[in-house]
C-alpha positions in Angstrom: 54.2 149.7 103.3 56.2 147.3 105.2 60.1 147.7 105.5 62.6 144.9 104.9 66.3 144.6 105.8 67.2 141.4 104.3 71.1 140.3 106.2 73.1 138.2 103.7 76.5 136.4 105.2 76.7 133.4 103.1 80.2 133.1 101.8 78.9 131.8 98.4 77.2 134.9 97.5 73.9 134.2 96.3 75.4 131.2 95.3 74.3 129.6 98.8 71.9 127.9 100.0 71.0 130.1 102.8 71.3 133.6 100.2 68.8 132.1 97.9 66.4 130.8 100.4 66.2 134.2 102.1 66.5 136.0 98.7 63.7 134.0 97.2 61.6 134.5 100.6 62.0 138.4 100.0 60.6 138.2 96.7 57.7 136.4 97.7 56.8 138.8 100.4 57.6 141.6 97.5 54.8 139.7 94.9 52.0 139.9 97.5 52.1 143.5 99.4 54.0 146.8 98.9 57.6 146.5 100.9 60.6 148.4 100.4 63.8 146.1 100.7 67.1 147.2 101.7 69.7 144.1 101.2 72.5 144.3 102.9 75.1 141.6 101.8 77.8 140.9 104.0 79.8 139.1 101.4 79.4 141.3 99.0 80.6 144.4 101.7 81.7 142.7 104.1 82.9 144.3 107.6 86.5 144.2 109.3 86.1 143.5 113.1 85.5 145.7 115.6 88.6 147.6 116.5 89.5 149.4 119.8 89.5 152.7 117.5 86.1 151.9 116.0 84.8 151.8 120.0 86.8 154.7 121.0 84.3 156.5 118.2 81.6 155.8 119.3 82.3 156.5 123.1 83.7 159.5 122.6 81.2 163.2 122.4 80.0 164.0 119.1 81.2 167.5 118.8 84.6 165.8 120.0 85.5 163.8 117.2 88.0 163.7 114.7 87.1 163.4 111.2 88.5 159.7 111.2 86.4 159.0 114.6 83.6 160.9 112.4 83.9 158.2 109.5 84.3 154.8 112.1 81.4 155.9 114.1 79.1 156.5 110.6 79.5 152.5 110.0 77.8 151.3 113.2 74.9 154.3 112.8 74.4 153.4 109.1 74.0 149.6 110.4 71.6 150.4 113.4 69.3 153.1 110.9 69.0 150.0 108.7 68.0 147.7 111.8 65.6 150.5 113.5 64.0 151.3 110.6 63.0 148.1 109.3 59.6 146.0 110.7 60.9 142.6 109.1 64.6 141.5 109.5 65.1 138.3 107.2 68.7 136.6 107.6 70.2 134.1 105.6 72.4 132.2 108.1 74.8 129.4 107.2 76.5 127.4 109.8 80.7 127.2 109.5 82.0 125.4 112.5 78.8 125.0 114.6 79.0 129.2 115.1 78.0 132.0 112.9 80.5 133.4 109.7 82.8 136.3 111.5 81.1 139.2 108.8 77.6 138.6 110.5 79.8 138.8 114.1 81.0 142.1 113.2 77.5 143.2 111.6 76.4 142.0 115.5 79.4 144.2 117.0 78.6 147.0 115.3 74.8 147.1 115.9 74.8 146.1 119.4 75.6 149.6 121.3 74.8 150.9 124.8 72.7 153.5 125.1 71.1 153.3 121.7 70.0 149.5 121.0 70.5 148.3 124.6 70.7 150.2 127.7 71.8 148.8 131.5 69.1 149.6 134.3 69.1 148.5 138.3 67.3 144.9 136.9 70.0 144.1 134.1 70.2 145.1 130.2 66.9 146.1 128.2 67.1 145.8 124.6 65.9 149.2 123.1 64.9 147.2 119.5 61.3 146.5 119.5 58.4 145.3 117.1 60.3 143.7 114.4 59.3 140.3 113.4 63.2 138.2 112.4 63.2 135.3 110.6 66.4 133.3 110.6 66.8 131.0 107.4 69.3 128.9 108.2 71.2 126.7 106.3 73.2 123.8 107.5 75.7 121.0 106.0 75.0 118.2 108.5 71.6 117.8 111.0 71.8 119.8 114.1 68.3 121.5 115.0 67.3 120.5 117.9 70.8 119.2 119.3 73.4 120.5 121.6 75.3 120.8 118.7 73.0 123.7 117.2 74.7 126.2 119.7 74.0 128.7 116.7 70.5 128.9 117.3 71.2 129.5 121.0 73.7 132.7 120.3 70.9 134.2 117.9 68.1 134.2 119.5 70.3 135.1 122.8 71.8 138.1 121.0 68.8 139.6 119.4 67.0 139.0 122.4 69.2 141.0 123.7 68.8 143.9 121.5 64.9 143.3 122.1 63.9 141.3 119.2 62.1 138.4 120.6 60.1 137.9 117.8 62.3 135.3 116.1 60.9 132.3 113.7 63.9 129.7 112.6 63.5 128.0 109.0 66.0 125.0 108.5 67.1 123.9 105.4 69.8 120.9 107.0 71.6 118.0 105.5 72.6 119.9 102.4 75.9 118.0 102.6 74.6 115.0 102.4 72.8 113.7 99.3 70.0 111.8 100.6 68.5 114.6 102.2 69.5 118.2 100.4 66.1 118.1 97.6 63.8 117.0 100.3 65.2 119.2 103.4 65.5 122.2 101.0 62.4 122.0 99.5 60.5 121.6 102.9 62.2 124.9 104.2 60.8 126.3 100.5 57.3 125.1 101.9 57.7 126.7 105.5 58.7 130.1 103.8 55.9 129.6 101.3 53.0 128.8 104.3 55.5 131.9 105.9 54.5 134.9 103.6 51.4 134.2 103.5 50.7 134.9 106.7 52.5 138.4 107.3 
């Protein structure tokens, strides 16, 4: 049975283009082969940033912490079980000012530790997050794939190649601001998810 985190940060809710894509993807995956999903919505539970506290947790010894150091340091863990013990990682990703929304930053913050999903050697960092397949539906107002523009795509697959997951697959659903394009651009990425599930 394979294991699914689907990563929600869509500000609509399952309201957004970017929720339902991924959602829908999920449930395709979930009519062809056993999986067990866990769905962790960001909007729905959505993280505060990372605070100097929240750190301080996590640096300091286990047997050393207080009961509130205790509590801060059991939301990055929670996060990174989720991560490590999942072999798919879907994310619906909208775009809000050519960058990420700040609840999947902090979700990135907070699963993105030293030691644990990364470690620094002699030769630079090594991500300690291997054998996951991610795909990335991403959703998009205006056209940018491809562009300098897109610098979203670039901090993704940077940061999660970071962490060790390499094995990323984009799906763009773009132009769903403007009306001309949203039924055909959204039903193409419906395709590409479709032709998707059916081979994993």
């Amino acid at each position: 049975m394979k294991s699914i985190l689907l990563v929600n940060a869509s500000l609509n809710g399952d309201k957004g283009n970017s929720h339902s894509l991924s959602s829908q993807f999920v449930e395709q995956l979930a009519s062809t082969q056993q999986v067990s999903i866990t769905d962790r919505d960001l909007n729905q539970t959505p993280l505060a940033h990372l605070s100097e506290s929240e750190m301080a947790a996590w640096m300091t010894p286990e047997a050393e912490r207080t009961d509130n150091q205790v509590a801060l340091e059991k939301v990055s863990s929670e996060l990174i079980k989720e991560v490590t013990e999942s072999d798919i990682l879907v994310i619906g990703m909208p775009m809000y000012n050519f960058g990420v929304p700040s609840t999947f930053k902090a979700w990135i913050d907070r699963i993105a530790r030293a030691g644990i999903t990364f470690k620094y050697t002699e030769t630079g960092p090594v991500g300690l997050l291997k054998d996951k397949k991610v795909i990335i539906v991403a959703a998009r107002g205006g056209l940018y794939e491809g562009t300098d523009k897109d610098t979203q795509s670039k901090y993704l697959t940077d940061v999660l190649g970071f962490l060790g997951l390499t094995d990323v697959t984009f799906v763009y659903a773009e132009g769903l601001a403007m009306s001309d394009n949203q039924e055909q651009s959204l039903a193409k990425a419906k395709q590409q998810l479709t032709e998707l599930a059916n081979q994993l």
